[in-house]
C-alpha positions in Angstrom: 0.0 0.0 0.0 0.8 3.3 -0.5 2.4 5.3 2.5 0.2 8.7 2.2 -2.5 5.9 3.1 -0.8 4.6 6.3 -0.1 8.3 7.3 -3.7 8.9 6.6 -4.7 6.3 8.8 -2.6 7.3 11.8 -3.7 10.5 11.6 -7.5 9.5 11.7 -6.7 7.7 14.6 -4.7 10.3 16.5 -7.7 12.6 15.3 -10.6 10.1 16.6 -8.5 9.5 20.1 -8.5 12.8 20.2 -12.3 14.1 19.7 -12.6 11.3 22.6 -10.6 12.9 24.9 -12.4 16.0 24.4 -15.5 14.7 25.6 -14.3 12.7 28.2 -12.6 15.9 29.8 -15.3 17.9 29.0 -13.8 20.2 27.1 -16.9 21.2 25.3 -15.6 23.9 22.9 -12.9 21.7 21.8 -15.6 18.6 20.8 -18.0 21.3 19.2 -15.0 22.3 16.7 -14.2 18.5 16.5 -17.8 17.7 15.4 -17.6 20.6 13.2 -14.7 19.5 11.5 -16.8 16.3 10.9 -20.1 17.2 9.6 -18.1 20.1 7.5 -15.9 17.2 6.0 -19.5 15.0 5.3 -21.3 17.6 3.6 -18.0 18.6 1.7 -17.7 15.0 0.7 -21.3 14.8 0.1 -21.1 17.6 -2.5 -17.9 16.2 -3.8 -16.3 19.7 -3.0 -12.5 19.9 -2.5 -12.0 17.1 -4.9 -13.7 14.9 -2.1 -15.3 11.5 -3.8 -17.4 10.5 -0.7 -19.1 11.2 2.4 -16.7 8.7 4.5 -13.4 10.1 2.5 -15.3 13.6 4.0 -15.5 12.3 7.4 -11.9 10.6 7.2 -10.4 14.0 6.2 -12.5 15.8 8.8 -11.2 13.0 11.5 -7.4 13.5 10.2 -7.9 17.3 10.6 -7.7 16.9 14.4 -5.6 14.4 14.1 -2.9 17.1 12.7 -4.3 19.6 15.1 -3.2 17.3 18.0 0.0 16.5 16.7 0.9 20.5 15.7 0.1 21.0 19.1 3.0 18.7 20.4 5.8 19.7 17.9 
């Protein structure tokens, strides 16, 4: 497989663990912009905006936006 696919997995992950934590602390501003990045990457996939060919690519890209959030935040 191709490695932008592996990154792209790792960073849905780090992205999904992290819209987690957010409601397990809480912290509800955080999980409202985490759930925005979601629905915003559904309907963008939805409309095939972006060069987006799906609502779960939408939702993927939308969970990997945290994902680099969370990971900007530690470097």
């Amino acid at each position: 497989m191709d490695l932008a696919l592996y990154a792209m997995a790792g960073l849905i992950i780090i992205g999904l663990v992290n819209g987690i934590q957010f409601a397990f602390d809480k912290n509800w501003k955080s999980f409202t912009f985490f759930v925005v990045a979601l629905i915003a990457g559904a309907i963008f996939g939805y409309l095939k905006w972006f060069g987006l060919p799906s609502i779960e690519i939408g939702i993927a890209v939308g969970l990997s936006s945290s994902g680099v959030y969370k990971i900007a935040q530690v470097i």
